[in-house]
N, C-alpha and C positions, 0 to 999 in steps of 0.2 A: 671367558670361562671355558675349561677345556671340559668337552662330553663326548659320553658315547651315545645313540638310537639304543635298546634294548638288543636290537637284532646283530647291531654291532657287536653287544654286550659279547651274545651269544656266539657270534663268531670268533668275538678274541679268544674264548674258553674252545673252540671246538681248534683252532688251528695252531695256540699255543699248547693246552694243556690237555688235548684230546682228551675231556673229559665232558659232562654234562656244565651248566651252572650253576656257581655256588659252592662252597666248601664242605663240611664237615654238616651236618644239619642244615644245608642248604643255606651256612653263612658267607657271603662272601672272602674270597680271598685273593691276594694280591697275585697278579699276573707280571708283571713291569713294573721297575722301579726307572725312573728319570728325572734328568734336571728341567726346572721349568723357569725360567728368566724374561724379567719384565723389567722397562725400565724404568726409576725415582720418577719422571715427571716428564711435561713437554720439553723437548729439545737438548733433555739429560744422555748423555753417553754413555754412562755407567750402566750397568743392570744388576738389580738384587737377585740372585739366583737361589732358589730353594727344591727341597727334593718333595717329590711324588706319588704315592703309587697308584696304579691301575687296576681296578678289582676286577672278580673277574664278572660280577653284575653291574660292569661299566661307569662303577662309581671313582670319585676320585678320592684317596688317603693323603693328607698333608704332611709328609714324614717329617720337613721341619718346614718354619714358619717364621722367621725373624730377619732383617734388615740386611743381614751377610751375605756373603754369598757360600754358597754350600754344593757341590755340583761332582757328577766324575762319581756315580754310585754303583757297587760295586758287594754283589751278594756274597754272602760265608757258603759256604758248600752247601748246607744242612738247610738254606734260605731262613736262618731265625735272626742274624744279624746284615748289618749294610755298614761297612767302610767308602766313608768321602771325604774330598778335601774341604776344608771351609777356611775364611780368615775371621773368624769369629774372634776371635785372640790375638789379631793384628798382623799375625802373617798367616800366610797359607800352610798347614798342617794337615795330616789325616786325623781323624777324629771316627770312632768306630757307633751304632745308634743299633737297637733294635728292633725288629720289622714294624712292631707299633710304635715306634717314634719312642719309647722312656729310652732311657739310661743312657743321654748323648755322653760319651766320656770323648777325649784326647787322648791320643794313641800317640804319637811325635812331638815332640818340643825344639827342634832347628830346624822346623822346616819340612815340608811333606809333599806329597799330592802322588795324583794318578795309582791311589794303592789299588794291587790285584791278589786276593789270596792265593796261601798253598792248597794243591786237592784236598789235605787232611783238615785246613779250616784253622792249623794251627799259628802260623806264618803268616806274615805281610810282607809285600814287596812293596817298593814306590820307590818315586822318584826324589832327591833331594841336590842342593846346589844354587846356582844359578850368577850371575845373573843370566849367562848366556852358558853354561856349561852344568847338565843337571848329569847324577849318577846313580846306580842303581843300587838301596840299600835294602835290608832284610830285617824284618822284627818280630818279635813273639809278641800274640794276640796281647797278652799280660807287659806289654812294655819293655818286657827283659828282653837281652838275647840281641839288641842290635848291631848289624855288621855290616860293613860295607862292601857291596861285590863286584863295584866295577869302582876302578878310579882312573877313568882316560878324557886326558887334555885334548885329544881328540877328537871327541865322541861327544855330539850334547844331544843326548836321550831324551823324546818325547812322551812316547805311549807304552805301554808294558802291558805283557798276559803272561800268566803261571800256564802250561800247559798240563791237560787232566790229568797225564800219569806223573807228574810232579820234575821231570828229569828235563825238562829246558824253562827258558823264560822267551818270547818274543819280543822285539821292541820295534819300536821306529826313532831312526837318531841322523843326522846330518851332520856329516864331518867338517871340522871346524877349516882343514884346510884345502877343502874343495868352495872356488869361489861362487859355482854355481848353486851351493846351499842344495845340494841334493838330498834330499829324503829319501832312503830307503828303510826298509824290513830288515829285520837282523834276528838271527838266534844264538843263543850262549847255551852252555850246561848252567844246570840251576847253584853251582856254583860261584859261577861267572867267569867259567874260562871256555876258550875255546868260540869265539866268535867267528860268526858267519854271514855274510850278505847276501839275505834270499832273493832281495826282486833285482837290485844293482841295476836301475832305470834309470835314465834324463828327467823324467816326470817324476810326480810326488807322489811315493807308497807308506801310509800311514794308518794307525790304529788296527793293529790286528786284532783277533779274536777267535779262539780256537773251535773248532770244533771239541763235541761233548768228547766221541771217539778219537780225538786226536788225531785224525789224517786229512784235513785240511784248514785252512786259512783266510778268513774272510777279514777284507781290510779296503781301505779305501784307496783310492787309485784317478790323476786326472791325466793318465797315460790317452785317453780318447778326448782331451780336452774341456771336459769338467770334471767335476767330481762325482766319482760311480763308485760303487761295491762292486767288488772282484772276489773272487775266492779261487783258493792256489793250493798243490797238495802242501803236506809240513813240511817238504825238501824243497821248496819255489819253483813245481816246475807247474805248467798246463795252466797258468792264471789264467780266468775270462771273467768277463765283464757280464752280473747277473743284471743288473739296474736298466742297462739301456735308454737315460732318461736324459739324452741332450740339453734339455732346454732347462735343465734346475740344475742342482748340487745335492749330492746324498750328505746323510752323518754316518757316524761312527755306527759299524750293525753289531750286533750280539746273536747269537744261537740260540735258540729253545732247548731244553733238555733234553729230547730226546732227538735234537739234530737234524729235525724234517724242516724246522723252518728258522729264518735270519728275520730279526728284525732291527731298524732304522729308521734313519728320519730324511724327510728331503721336504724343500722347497716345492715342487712344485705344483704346488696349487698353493702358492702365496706367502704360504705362513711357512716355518719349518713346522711339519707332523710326522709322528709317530704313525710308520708304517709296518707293515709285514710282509713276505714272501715267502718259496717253497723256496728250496736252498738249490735247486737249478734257477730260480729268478725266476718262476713262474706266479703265475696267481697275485700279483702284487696288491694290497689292499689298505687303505686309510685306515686306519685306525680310531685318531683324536681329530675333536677339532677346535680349537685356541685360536684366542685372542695373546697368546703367550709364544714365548717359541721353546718348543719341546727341544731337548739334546740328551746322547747318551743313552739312550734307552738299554736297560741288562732286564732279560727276563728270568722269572724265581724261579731257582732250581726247586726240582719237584720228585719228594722220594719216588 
């Protein structure tokens, strides 16, 4: 079972949401949303993945609860909704829920995943395709409005971010006729023209995440030989490595709203946990601690 100490509680609330603990009347409220994946039984492979939040008196929210896997969560700007993929319906689709877990509806019908809002909350992006070539298409919160804005045989697109003034998207995608399977960082106009290759490494640069202020790029990187968090300006230059943590693997980090701090997940103490940092890589701090393995971690945006 994932917990926090109290004292934890209180640190997640002091370092994410610089505020005291507890919400509105001293109720709690959700700090972090993530996927938490366990697996069906001994010597099973599979894992059931469902979503989570973090309050911020260190309690845990069940956002869902059922057999699927459900994973890749992903806040509305205003934090009162969460878009994620799930195969509840037999393939993998995005599927949109609100921060108290009612109103699960389906957002895509051929297929979905990895959706990332527009600033205005009204837009979806995600990924669609496969089996080895996915592309990046655009949808209205309300289901209408679908368009496709990349279509390269090329190009098989991973991870996706809306950047906050709305006018690019980031991805991570590895070219289909590069034999070395390189991953890199890329950026488009949010229309989907005009692509560009930010890290263009030998090593794997994947899953970015923008800063609040839009002037740099936190993403993962095993250019030092495992898996680290780096953060790079928005034009790919000055990348360094915030993590410094040899001996594990980070995940995929997310920004706090007010951009003072990154948070992630890494191995190394065992299990994958939901960690924190200051967004030069300082002060690095546990967070959870599970019998689960935490991924994905997005922290609530916060008026």
């Amino acid at each position: 079972m994932l917990k926090l100490t109290p004292p934890m509680a209180c640190a997640v609330v002091a370092l994410l949401l610089a505020s005291s603990c507890g919400g509105r009347g001293g109720a709690p409220t959700a700090v972090i949303a993530f996927t938490s994946c366990r697996l069906e039984g001994p010597g099973d492979p599979v894992s059931t993945c469902d979503l989570r939040l973090l309050n911020t008196d260190g309690s845990l929210t069940k956002l869902t609860d059922d057999s699927y896997r459900d994973f890749g969560a992903a806040w509305s700007p205003d934090g009162s909704r969460i878009a994620f993929t799930s195969d509840r319906d037999g393939a993998l689709d995005v599927y949109l829920v609100n921060a108290d877990g009612s109103g699960i509806t389906r957002l895509t019908t051929g297929g979905g995943q990895v959706p990332t809002w527009s600033p205005d909350g009204g837009r979806i992006a995600f990924l669609s395709g496969g089996p080895n070539i996915f592309d990046l298409y655009v949808i209205n919160v309300d289901g209408s409005g679908l368009r496709q804005l990349t279509n390269t045989p090329d190009v098989n697109e991973i991870d996706i971010a809306w950047s906050p003034d709305g006018s690019h998207i980031a991805f991570s995608a590895t070219l289909t006729s590069d034999p070395r399977g390189q991953l890199d960082i890329y950026l488009i106009n949010a229309d989907g023209s005009s692509r560009v290759n930010l890290t263009d490494h030998p090593e794997i640069d994947d899953a970015p995440a923008w800063s609040p202020d839009g002037t740099r790029i936190a993403f993962l990187s095993t250019r030092d030989g495992n898996c680290e968090v780096y953060a790079m300006n928005a034009d790919g230059t000055s990348p360094i490595n915030l993590t410094h943590a040899p001996d594990s693997c980070e995940g995929a980090p997310s920004w706090s709203s007010d951009g003072t701090r990154i948070v992630f997940t890494s191995d190394r103490d065992g299990n994958s946990e939901i960690y924190v940092m200051d967004r030069d890589g300082s002060h690095q701090m546990r967070l959870t601690d599970s019998s689960e393995d935490a991924s994905d971690p997005v922290s609530q945006p916060q008026p």
